[in-house]
C-alpha positions in Angstrom: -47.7 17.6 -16.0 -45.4 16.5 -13.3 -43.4 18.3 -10.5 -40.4 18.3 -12.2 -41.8 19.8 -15.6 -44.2 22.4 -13.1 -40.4 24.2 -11.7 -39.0 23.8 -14.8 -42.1 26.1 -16.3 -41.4 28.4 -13.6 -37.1 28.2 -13.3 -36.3 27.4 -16.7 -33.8 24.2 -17.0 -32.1 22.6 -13.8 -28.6 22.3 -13.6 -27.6 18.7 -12.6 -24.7 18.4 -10.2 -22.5 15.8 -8.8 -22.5 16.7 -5.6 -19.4 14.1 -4.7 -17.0 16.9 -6.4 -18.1 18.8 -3.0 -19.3 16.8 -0.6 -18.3 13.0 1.0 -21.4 12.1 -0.3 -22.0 9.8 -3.8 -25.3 11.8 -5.1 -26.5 13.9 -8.3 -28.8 16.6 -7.6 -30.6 19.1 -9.8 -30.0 22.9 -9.3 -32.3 26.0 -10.3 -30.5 28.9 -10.0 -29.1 32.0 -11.8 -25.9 32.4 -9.8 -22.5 30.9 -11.0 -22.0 27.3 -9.5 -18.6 27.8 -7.3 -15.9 25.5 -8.8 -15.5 21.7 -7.4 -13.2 21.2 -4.4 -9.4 21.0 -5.4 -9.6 17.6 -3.5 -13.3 16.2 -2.4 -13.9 14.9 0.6 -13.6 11.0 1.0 -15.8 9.7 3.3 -13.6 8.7 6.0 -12.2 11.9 6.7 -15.5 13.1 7.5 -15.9 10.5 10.4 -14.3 10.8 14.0 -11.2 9.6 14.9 -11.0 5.3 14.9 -14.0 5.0 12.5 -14.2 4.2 8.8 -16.9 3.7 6.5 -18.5 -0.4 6.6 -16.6 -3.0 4.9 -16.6 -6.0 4.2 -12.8 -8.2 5.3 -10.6 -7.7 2.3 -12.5 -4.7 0.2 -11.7 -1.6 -0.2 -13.2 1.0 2.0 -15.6 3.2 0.1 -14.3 6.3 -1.2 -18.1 7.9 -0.9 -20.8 7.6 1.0 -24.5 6.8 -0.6 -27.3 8.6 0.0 -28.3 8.6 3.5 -31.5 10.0 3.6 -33.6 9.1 -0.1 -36.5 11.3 1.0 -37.3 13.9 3.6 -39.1 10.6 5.4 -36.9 8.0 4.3 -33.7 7.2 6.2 -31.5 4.3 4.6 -29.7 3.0 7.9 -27.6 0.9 6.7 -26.1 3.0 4.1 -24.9 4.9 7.0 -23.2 2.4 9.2 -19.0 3.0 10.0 -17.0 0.4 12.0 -13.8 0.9 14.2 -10.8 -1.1 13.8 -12.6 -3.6 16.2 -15.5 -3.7 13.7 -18.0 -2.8 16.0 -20.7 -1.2 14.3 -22.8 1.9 14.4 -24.5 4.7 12.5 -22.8 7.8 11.8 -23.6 10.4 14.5 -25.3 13.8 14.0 -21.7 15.5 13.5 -20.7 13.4 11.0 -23.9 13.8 8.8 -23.8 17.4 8.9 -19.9 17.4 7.8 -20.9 14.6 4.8 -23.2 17.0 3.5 -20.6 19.6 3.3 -21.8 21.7 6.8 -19.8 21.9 9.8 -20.8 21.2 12.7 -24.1 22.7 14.3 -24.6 24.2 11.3 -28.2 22.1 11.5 -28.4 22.8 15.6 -32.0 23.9 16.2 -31.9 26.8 19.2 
């Protein structure tokens, strides 16, 4: 039997959610819970209003900038860098700053500030 099949034994059914209705993140996750799911945001996040001022999400010259981010982090030991890289209008590069990961998850900021 595998993990997911062991907390379904215990939780019953997940509830898979598309986290990018509430967050400026592209990512499906699976909820257990018994409490209503509160309704998407009238109008998600796009990733570039999550950033600071002067910086947008990576692009390429002549695309589109990305309307979500992907996942930055695949596992609690896995960060995907370059999935988090933004630009300013000078195209110097850099990955997004503490601030700006806690508001694409939906937090604001020092909500994750350990005392």
């Amino acid at each position: 039997m595998g993990n997911l099949d062991t907390i379904n034994s215990w939780f019953g059914p997940p509830h898979e959610i598309d986290m990018s209705q509430y967050s400026a993140q592209r990512r499906s996750r699976l909820i257990w819970t018994d409490l209503s799911i509160p309704p998407p945001l009238p109008q998600p996040l796009t990733w570039s209003e999550i950033l600071d001022p002067g910086w947008v999400p990576h692009h390429l010259p002549d695309t589109q900038i990305p309307e979500k981010a992907p996942p930055v982090l695949t596992s609690a030991k896995t960060w995907n860098a370059s999935s988090s890289l933004v630009q300013n209008h000078k195209t110097t590069l850099r990955s997004m700053n503490f601030t700006e990961l806690e508001r694409l998850i939906g937090f604001h900021p020092n909500d994750t500030h350990l005392l």
